[in-house]
N, C-alpha and C positions, 0 to 999 in steps of 0.2 A: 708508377703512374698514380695507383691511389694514394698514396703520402704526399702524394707534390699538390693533388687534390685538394685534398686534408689540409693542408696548409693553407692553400688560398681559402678555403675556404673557412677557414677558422680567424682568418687574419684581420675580420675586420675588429674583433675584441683587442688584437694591440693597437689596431689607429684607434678605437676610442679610447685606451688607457693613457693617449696623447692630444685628446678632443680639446682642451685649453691651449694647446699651439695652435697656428695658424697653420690654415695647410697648407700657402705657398710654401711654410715656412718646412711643413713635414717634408713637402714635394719635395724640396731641393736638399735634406741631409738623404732621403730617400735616393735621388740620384747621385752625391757624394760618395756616401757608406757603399754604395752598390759598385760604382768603380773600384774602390778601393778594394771590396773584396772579391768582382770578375779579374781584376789585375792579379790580383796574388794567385788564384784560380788558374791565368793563362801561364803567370811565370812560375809555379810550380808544374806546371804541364810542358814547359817549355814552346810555348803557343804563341806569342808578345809578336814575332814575326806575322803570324798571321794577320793581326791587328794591323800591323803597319801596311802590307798589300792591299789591303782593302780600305785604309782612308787613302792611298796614294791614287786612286783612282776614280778620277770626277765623276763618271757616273755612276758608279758604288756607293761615292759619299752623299751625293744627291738623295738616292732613295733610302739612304741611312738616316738622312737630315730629316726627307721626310718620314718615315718611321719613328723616328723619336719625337719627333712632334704628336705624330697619332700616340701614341703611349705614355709621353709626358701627361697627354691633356687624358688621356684614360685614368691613370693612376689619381691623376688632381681631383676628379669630379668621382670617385671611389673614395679618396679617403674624406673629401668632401662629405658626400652622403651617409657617412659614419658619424662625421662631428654634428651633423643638424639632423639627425633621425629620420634619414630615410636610406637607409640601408636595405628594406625592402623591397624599393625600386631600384635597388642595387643589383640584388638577386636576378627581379624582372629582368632587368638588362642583360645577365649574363644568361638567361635562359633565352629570351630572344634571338642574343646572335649567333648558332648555330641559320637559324632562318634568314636572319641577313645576310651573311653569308652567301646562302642560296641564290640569294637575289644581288650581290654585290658580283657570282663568280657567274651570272647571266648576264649581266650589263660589261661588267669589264673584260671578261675571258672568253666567251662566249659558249659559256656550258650550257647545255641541253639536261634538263630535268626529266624526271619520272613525273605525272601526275598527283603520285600521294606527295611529293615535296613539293608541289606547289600549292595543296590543297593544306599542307601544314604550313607554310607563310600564309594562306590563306587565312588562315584560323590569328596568327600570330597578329597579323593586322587586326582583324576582330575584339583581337583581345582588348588592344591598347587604344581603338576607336571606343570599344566599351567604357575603357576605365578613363579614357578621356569628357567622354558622357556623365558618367557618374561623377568624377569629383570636381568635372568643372573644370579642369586645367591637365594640358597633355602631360604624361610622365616622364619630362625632358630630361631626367638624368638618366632614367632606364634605356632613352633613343641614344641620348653622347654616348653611354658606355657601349652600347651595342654596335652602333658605329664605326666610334672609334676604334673599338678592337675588331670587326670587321676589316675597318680600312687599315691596319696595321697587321692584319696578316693578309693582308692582298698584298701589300707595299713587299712585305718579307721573301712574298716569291720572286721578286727580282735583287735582292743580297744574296753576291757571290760567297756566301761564309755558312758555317755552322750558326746554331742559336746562342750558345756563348761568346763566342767571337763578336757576331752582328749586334749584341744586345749591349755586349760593352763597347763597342764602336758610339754606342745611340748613348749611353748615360755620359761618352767623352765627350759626345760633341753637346749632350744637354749642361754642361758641369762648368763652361763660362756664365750660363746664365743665373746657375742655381750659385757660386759666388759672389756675383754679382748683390743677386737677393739676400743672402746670408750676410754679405758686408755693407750694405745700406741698412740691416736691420740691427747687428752689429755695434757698425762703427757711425751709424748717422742718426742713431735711435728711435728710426721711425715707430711711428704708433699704431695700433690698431685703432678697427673702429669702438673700442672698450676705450681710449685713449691712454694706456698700459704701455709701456714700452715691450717690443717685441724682443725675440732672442732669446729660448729656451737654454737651449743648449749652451755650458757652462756656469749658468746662475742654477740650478740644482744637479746633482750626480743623480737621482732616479730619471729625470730627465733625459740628462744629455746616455746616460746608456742605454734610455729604451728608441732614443732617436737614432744613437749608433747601430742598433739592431735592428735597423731598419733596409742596412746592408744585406746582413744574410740572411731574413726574411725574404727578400726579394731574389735574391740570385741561388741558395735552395732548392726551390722546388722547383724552377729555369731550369736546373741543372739538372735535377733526378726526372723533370719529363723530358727534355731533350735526349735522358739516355734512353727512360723510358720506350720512347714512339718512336726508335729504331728496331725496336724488337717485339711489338706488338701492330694487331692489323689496324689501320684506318678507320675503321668501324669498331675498333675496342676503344681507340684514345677518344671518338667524340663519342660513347656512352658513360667512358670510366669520367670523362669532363663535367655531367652534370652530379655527381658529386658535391664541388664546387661551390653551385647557387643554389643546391639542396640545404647545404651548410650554412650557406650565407642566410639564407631565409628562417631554417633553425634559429640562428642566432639571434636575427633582427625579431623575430615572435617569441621566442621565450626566452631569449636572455638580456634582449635592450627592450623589449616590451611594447613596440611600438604596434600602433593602430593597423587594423587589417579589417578594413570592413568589404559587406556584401559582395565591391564592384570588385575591389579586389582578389575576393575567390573568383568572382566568375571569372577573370584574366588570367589567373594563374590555372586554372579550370582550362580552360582555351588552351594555353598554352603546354601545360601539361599534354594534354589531347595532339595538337599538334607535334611536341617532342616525340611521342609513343610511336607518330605514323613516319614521321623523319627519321626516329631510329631504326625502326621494322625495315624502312628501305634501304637503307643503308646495310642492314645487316645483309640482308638480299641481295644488293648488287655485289659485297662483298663476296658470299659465297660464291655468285654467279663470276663472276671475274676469277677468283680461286679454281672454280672448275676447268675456266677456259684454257689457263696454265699448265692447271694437270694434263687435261685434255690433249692441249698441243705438247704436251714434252713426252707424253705417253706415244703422239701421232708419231715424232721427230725419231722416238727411239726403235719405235718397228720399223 
């Protein structure tokens, strides 16, 4: 669980090692390289059947379609925030959505919270009203990411499949478009706004191998949490997860350098504040739920 961490959380120093590509252009070897290596993944496991059961069935494929839409547009505006230095609000966002969450599984699930988790979205809006105050402009990429990866594990709980299976379900059905984009930049020599022909990959080898390795970056640490969070509690994988935008923030302050002023502590200040009391409860209902099992198995066996 903390290596899968570690990973994303160290990842965005290889999108900047590729910040001169475009990032539809990373997006789509990103969803390429990652099929290519969930496929060998399922067909060394002898898995590929399971694939097929699950796009064979419209409404599986439906919320598969929509899942990789939520994740396509997540990963876009992450390695986005890398190439134009705000990686920061990168972090923000992954520290947010634990609390959106909150509020995404009260609106569409109809879950019933504790007080200290409402008093921690609480806080989380605060934060981002503050630093929308301060700089003058909301932190729209810290809300898409939070979001979107919100609304992409909502969508998740209705795929009949494991996380490997469904994830490579979602990069097959994103992998017309991302051809698509790849052969119009390609074969039609579209230009950026630099008016540069696009199309890294094959006009240099440091290139096109850190764009290939953008496969098993991505499917990795998929892999090692998914085995992970079958064998630890609920309350261990969303502590061991802020890792993560701990790392990511590390990164973005002392190794890309980027500005961090006033409004910005007091947000992350908030939000911090607010993580400490979402996790506390969490840990809580955890044990309490723990107990209830003992309890009744202890009942069951006298």
């Amino acid at each position: 669980m903390a290596a899968a961490c570690v990973i994303w959380g160290l990842s965005a120093m290889y999108y900047k090692l590729v910040a001169h590509v475009p990032p539809l252009e990373v997006l789509s070897h990103r969803t390429l390289w990652s099929l290519v290596f969930f496929g060998l993944v399922l067909a060394a496991q002898g898995r590929l059947i399971e694939l097929g059961r699950l796009l064979v069935r419209p409404r599986a494929l439906a919320v598969v379609f929509v899942a990789a839409l939520a994740i396509s547009t997540n990963w876009f505006f992450f390695i986005y925030s890398v190439q134009v230095g705000q990686a920061v609000q990168a972090s923000l966002g992954y520290y947010i959505f634990p609390l959106v969450a909150v509020a995404l599984g009260f609106v569409f699930l109809g879950e019933r919270h504790s007080a200290p988790k409402w008093l921690a979205v609480g806080l989380a809006f605060a934060a981002v009203t503050g630093l929308t105050w301060g700089l003058g402009v909301a932190p729209w990429v810290s809300l898409v990411l939070a979001f979107t990866f919100g609304l992409y594990g909502l969508v998740k709980r209705g795929v009949p499949a494991g996380p490997v299976v469904s994830v490579t379900a979602e990069v097959l059905l994103l992998a017309p478009l991302a051809l698509v984009w790849l052969w119009g930049v390609h074969g039609l020599g579209w230009q950026g706004l630099t008016g540069r022909n696009l199309g890294a990959f094959g006009q240099d080898l440091g290139d096109s191998l850190l764009l290939a390795f953008s496969g098993p970056l991505t499917a990795t640490p998929l892999i090692l949490f998914s085995y992970a969070s079958k064998r630890v509690s609920y309350a261990t994988v969303g502590l061991v997860q802020y890792i993560n935008p701990t790392l990511q923030f590390i990164v973005a302050t002392l190794v890309f350098r980027e500005s961090f002023t006033g409004w910005h502590a007091l947000a992350f200040a908030l939000i911090w504040t607010a993580l400490a009391l979402y996790s506390a409860e969490s840990l809580r209902q955890d044990r309490a739920a723990r107990r209830s099992v003992i309890n009744v198995g202890t009942s069951g066996t006298r």
